[in-house]
C-alpha positions in Angstrom: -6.0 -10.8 35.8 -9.0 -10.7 33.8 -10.8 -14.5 32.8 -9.7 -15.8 29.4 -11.0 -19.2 27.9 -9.3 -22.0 28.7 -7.0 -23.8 26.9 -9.0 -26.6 25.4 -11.6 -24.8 24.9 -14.2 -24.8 21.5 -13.4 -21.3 20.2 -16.6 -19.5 19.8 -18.1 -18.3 16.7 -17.3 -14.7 15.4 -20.8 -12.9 16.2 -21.9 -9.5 16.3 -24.9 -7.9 17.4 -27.9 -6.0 15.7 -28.8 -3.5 18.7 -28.7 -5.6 21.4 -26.7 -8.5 22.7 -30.4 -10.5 22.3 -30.1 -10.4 18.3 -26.6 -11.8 17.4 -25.8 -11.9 14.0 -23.2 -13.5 11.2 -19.8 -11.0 12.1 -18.4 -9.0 9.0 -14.9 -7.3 9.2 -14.7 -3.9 8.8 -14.8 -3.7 5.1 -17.9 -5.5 5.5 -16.8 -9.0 4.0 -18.1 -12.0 6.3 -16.1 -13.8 8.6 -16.4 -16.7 10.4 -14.8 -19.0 13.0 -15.0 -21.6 10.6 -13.2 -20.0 7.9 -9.7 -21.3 9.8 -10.9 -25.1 10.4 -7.8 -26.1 8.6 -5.4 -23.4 9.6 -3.7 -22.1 12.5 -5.3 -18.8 14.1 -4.1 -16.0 15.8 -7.0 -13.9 17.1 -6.2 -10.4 18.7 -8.2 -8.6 20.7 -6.6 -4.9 20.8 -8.0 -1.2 21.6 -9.5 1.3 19.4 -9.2 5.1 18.9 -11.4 6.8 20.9 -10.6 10.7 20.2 -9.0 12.5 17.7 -5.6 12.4 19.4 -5.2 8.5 19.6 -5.5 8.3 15.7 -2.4 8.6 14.8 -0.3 6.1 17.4 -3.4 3.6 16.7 -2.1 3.6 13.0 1.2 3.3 14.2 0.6 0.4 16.6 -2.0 -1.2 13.5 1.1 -1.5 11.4 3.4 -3.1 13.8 0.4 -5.5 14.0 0.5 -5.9 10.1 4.1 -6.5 10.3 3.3 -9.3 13.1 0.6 -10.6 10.7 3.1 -10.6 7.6 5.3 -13.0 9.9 2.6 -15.1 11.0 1.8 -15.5 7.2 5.1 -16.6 6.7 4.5 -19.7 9.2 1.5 -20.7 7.7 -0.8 -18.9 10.1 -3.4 -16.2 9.7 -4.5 -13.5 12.4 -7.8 -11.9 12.9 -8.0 -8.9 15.4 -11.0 -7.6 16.7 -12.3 -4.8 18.9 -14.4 -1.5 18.5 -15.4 1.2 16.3 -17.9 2.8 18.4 -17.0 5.8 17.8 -16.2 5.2 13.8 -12.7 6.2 14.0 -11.1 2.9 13.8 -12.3 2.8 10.3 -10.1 5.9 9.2 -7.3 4.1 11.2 -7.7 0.6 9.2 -7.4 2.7 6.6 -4.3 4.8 6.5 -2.6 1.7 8.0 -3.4 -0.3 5.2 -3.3 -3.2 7.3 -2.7 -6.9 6.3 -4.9 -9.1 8.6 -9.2 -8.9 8.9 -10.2 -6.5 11.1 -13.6 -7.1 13.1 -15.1 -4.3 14.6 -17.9 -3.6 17.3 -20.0 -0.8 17.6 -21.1 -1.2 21.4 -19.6 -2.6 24.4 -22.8 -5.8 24.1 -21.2 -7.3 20.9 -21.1 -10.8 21.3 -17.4 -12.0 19.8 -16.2 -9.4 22.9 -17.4 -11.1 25.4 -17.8 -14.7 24.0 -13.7 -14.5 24.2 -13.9 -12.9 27.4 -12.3 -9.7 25.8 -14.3 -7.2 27.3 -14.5 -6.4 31.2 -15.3 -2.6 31.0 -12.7 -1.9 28.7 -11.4 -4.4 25.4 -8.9 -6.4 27.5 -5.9 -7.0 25.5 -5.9 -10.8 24.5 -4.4 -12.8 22.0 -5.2 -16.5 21.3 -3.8 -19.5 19.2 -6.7 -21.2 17.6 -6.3 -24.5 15.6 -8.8 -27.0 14.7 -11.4 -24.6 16.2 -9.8 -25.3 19.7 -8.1 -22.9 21.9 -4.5 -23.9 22.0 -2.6 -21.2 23.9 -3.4 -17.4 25.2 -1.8 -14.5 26.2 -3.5 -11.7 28.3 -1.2 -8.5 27.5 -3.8 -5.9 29.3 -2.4 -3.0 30.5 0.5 -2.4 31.7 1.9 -4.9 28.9 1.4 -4.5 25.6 1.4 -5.8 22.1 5.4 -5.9 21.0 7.9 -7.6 20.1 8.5 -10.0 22.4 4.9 -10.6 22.5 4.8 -11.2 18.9 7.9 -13.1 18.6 6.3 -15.4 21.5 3.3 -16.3 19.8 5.5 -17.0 16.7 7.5 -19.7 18.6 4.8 -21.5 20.0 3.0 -21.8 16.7 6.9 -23.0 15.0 7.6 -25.2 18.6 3.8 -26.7 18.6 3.9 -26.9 14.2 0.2 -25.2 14.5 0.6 -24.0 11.2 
């Protein structure tokens, strides 16, 4: 099982990275609009670490899964939450993805494997480990490490829901 913060834990700031891991920098999302840890002092965060497309043939299941995410994100909205997800765009396709999914929650992307918000969350170990975490009051509150050969669905989703209602997080 990969390491994930720990419950408890001060959630890092959202950074990125100019070239190198060396220069990190205020994160945008991938519309370019700045984001910041801080932007959800006084609301309940779910932050998603998920996947991106990496050839022409994952484009259309990653819009797929990006809407069930949407749909997820509608629900936590619904509860008084908000989620972030973050991962790559190395190869620029997420973009296209974002997109076509018209997707309802901030997207942050990376563009090498050094950015720092991957690995300040633990989220990347070679590959972008799938991760989902409950943020309030800039503290981790609870986490979820759905890597492979679990996944993002329903159950997944409607877990994180009920800890957020159970633990009135938002």
């Amino acid at each position: 099982m990969p390491e994930m913060l720990e419950v408890g834990a001060v959630a890092p700031e959202f950074l990125l990275c100019e070239e190198e891991y060396r220069y990190p920098k205020p994160a945008v999302d991938i519309n370019g609009e700045p984001i910041s840890i801080r932007d959800f002092d006084d609301k309940c965060l779910v932050l998603m670490f998920i996947g991106e497309a990496r050839y022409p043939e994952e484009v259309n299941p990653r819009i797929d899964y990006l809407k069930k995410i949407s749909a997820f994100a509608n629900e936590c909205k619904s509860l008084g939450a908000e989620l972030v997800a973050a991962g790559m765009n190395e190869r620029g396709l997420m973009q296209g993805c974002v997109d076509k999914a018209e997707i309802t929650f901030r997207y942050i992307p990376g563009d090498n494997h050094e950015t720092p918000i991957l690995h300040d969350y633990k989220a990347y170990g070679g590959h972008i480990n799938a991760f989902t975490y409950v943020i309030a009051g800039g503290e981790i509150k609870e986490r979820w490490d759905q890597t492979y050969p679990k996944s993002f669905d329903e159950a997944h989703f409607q877990e994180v829901l009920s800890y957020i209602a159970a633990n009135n997080l938002a």
